[in-house]
N, C-alpha and C positions, 0 to 999 in steps of 0.2 A: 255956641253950637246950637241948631235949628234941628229939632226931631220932630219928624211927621210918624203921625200914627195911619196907618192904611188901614181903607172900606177891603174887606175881607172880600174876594170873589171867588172863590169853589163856591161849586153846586153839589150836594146842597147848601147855602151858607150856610157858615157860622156866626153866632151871637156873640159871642166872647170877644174880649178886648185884652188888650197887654196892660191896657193901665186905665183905670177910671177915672170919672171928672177930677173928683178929689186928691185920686191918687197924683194925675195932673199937675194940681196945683202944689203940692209936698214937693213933689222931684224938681220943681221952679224955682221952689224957697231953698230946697235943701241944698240944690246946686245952681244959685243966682246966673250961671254963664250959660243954660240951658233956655229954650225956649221949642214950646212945644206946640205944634198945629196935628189939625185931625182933619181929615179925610172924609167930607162927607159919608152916613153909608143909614140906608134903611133897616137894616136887618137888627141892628145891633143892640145886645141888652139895655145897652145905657143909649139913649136916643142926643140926638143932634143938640136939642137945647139945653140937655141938662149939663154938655160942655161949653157953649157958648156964653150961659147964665153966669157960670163962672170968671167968665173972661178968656176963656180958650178960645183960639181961632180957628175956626173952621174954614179951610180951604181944598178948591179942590185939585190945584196942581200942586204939586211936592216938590218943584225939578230945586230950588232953593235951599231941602234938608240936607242935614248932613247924613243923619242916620235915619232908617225908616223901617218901624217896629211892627209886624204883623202878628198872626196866628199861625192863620195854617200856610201851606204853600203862594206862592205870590204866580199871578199869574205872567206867562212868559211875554205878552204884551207889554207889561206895564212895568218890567223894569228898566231903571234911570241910570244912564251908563254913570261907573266909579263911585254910587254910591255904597253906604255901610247896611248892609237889610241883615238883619233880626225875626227869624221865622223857624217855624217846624218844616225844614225842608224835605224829609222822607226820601234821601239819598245816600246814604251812607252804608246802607244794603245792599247797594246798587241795586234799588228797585227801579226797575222798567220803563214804570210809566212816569216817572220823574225823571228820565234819561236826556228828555229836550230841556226841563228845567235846568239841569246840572251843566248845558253848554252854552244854554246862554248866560251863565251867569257866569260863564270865564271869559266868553266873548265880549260881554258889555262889562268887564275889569269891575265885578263887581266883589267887593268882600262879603263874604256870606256865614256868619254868624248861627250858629245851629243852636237851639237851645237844649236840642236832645245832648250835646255834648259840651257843656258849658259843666266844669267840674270847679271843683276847691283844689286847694293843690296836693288835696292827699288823695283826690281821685272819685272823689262822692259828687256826684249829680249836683247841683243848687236849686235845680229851678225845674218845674213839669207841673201836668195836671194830674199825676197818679191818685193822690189822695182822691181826689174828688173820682175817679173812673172808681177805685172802692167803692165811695160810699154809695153813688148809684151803683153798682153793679151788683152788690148786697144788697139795695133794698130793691131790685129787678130780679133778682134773684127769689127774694120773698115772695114778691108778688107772685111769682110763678108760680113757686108754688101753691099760694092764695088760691090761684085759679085753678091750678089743674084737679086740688081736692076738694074745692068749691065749699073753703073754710071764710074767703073773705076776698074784697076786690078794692087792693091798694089804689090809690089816687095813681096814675104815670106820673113819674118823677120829673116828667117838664113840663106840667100844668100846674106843680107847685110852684109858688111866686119865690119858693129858695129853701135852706136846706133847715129852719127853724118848720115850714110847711111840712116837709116833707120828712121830717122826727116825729111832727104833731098825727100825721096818720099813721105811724108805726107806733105810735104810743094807743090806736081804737085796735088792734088786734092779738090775737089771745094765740098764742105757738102750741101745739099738740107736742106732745114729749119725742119730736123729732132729733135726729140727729147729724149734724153740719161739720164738714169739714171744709178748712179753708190752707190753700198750699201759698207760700212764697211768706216775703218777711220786710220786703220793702215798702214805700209808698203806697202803693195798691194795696197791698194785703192791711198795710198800717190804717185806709178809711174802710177796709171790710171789717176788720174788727174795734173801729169809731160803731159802725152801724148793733153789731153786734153784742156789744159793751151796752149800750144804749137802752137797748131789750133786754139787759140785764140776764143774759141766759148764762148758765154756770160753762167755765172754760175748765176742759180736763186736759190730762196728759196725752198724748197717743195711745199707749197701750191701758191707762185707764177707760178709755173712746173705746177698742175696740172689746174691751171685756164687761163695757156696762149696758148692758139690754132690756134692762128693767127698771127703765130709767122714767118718771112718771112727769120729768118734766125737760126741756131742749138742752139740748147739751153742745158744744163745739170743742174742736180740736184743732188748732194751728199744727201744719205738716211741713218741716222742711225737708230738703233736699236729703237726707239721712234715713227719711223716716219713706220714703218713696221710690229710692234708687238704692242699687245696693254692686261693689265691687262683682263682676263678672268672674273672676277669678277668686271669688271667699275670701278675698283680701277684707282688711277692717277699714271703712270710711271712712276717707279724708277731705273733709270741705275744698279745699283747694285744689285738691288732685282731681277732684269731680268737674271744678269749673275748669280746667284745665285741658282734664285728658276724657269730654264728656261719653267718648264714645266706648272706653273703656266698663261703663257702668250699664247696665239692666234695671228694667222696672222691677217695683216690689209693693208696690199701692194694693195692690189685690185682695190683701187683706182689709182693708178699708173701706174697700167697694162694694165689700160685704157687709159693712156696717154702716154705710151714711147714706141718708137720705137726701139731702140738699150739699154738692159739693159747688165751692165757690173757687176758683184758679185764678191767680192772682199774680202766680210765678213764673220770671222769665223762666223764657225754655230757649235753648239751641240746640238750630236743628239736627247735632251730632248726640245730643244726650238722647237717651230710651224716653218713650211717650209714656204717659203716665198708666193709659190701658189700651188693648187693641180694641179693634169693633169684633172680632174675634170672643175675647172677654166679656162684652157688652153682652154677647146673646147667650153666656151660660145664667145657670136660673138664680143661682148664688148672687148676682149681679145686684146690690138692692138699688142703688143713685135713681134716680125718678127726674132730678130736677139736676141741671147744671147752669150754672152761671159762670158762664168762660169771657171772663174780662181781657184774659190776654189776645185773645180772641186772634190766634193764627192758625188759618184754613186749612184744614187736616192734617195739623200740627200735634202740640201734648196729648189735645185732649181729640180723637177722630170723629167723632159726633159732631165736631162744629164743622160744618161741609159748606157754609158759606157765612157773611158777615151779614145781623140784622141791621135792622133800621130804628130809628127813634120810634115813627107813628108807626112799627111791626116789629118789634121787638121779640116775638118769641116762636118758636117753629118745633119741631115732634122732628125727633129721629127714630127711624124703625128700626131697629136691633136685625131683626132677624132679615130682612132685604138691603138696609143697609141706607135706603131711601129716606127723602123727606117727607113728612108729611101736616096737616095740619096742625095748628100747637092743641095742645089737649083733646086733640081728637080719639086718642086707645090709651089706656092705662099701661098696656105694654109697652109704649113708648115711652121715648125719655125725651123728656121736655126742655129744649134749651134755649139759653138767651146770651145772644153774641153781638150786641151793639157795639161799634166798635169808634163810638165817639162820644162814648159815657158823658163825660163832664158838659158837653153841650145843652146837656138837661136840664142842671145848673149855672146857667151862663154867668150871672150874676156874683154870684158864691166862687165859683171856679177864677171868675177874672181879680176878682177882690184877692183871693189867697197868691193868686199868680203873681198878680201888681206887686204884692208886698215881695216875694223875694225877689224879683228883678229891682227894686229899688233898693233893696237891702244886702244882698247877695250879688247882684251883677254891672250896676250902674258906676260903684264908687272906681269898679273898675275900667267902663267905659268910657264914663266923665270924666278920670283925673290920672290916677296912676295905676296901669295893669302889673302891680310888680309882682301879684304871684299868678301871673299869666293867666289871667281865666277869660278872659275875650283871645289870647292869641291861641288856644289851643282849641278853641272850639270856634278858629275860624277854617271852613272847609277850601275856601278859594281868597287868592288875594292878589292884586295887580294881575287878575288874566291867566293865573297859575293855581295847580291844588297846591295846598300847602305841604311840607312836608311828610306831615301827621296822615292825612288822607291822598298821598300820592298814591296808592294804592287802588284809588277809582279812576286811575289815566286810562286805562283801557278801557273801560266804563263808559268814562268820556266821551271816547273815543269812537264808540261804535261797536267796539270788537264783542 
């Protein structure tokens, strides 16, 4: 079996890689019937000869792989009819502008491997960059606030050479006895509180968070879904009635918005559950949040402040409460200051590909190279022979136009 690694082409690229040199040469050994070529590409954290030096081959046609492993979207040019591609396709939303992606890739009978939906068989994720969107989006978060109180001015998180740099700067700065709440419980939320562990700042309970104000040094509070939504009908709260029946539930964060100064969101949201606050809420005075770091970072979604996605080299923008408008970051105290990059882990290209590699070789390969017997490549295949699959027959109209 012949796997070509693809030169990533969105604009802006990407740095990140599915597998690194070394990682390479592991999946060679580990699976001797494997063989792996790469895709010339400029951009990429790990450069052209530190896989060649290994003995990888660099080539620049692919049409010979069987399967062919990218990042992010693969451009609609450059796919190779009936091959097996392995990508973050951002269709399963049926988002839009992945509409012509999603047709040729039935048209050219290609299988299409999602890694957003690449599960175990009890239904758990295996594979993503969440962690790493954490731990930058926590220390973007910092920063912000760094700047907007002009207590200290963090390195950016992709001028650090990786994520040992990029501890070593959170280790020259001193936290005021602020106080941070961080929502969700998964991968994301699991590298915001790597970052915040780290800084060693004391973790409380919720209702300890919102009763301690005489706190002389930083304090955090993990919030889930219980602790933020609440039955619309005085009912008592059921974790799975919530994911369920989201529309059934109302916000209750309010209480906490009155007490945190740096909030970090972390937590899926769907768009039937209650948003975390209005912009409504935002302009009473009670309101304290200063700094938001919206990792999930959907466009006047949970959280209504984020009103568009930043950028790596512009990462942070002012929301004005009372108009409702953007404005520049740290330009009025009355504004809330937030940061909505919404390709975190690109910061840490290196670190991000390293942790990626390993669960694709260890979580997803033994299933692609040998025996899929608890189905984790057939259910997280979107398209196969020219057809949705079962699973996502659901995007035919999609598809289709309609």
């Amino acid at each position: 079996m012949k796997i070509g690694i693809l030169r990533e082409g969105k604009t802006p690229p990407d740095k990140r890689v599915p597998l690194t040199p070394e990682q390479c040469i592991e999946v060679q050994q580990k699976f001797p019937h494997v063989s792996i070529f790469v895709q010339p590409s400029s951009v990429r954290s790990f450069k052209d000869e530190e896989y060649s030096k290994l003995g990888i081959k660099l080539q620049e046609k692919l049409d010979d792989c069987d399967v062919l492993l990218g990042v992010k979207e693969v451009l609609i040019n450059d796919f190779i009819e009936g091959k097996i591609y392995l990508f973050f396709s951002h269709t399963i939303k049926k988002q839009e502008y992945n509409r012509d992606l999603l047709q040729t890739v039935l048209a050219r009978k290609v299988q299409l491997v999602d890694y957003e939906v690449l599960t175990n068989k009890t239904g758990f994720r295996v594979i993503g960059f969440g962690r790493f969107a954490g731990l930058v989006g926590a220390y973007n978060g910092l920063r912000a606030f760094g700047l907007r109180e002009k207590l200290f001015d963090l390195k950016p998180a992709h001028q650090c050479n990786d994520l040992v740099e990029m501890y070593s700067e959170l280790d020259n700065i001193k936290l005021p006895p602020i106080k941070i709440a961080v929502t969700g419980d998964g991968r994301v939320a699991g590298g915001v509180l790597e970052v915040l562990e780290h800084l060693k700042i004391k973790r409380v309970l919720p209702d300890d968070y919102l009763n301690n104000d005489n706190s002389t040094n930083p304090i955090y509070t993990q919030l889930l879904p219980d602790n933020y939504a609440k039955r619309k009908n005085g009912s008592t709260f059921e974790l799975m009635h919530f994911f369920n029946n989201p529309e059934m539930y109302e916000n209750s964060f309010l209480p906490f918005a009155k007490s945190t100064d740096l909030l970090i969101a972390s937590a899926f949201w769907n768009p039937k559950a209650p948003v975390l606050f209005t912009a409504s809420d935002a302009k009473t005075n009670n309101f304290r949040i200063s700094v938001i770091s919206d990792i999930t970072c959907d466009i006047e979604g949970s959280i209504p402040t984020t009103k568009k996605a930043s950028t790596i080299d512009d990462p942070f923008y002012d929301y004005n409460p009372e108009t409702g408008k953007l404005e520049t970051a740290f330009s009025n105290k009355k504004n809330i200051s937030i940061q909505a990059v919404d390709n975190l882990p690109c910061e840490l290209p290196k670190d991000a590909s390293l942790d990626f590699g390993r669960n694709l070789i260890d979580k997803v390969f033994p299933s692609l190279f040998e025996n899929d017997a608890d189905g984790v490549i057939e259910r997280a295949s979107i398209t196969k022979n020219g057809k949705l699959t079962e699973r996502f027959s659901y995007l035919q109209d999609f598809a289709d136009g309609k």
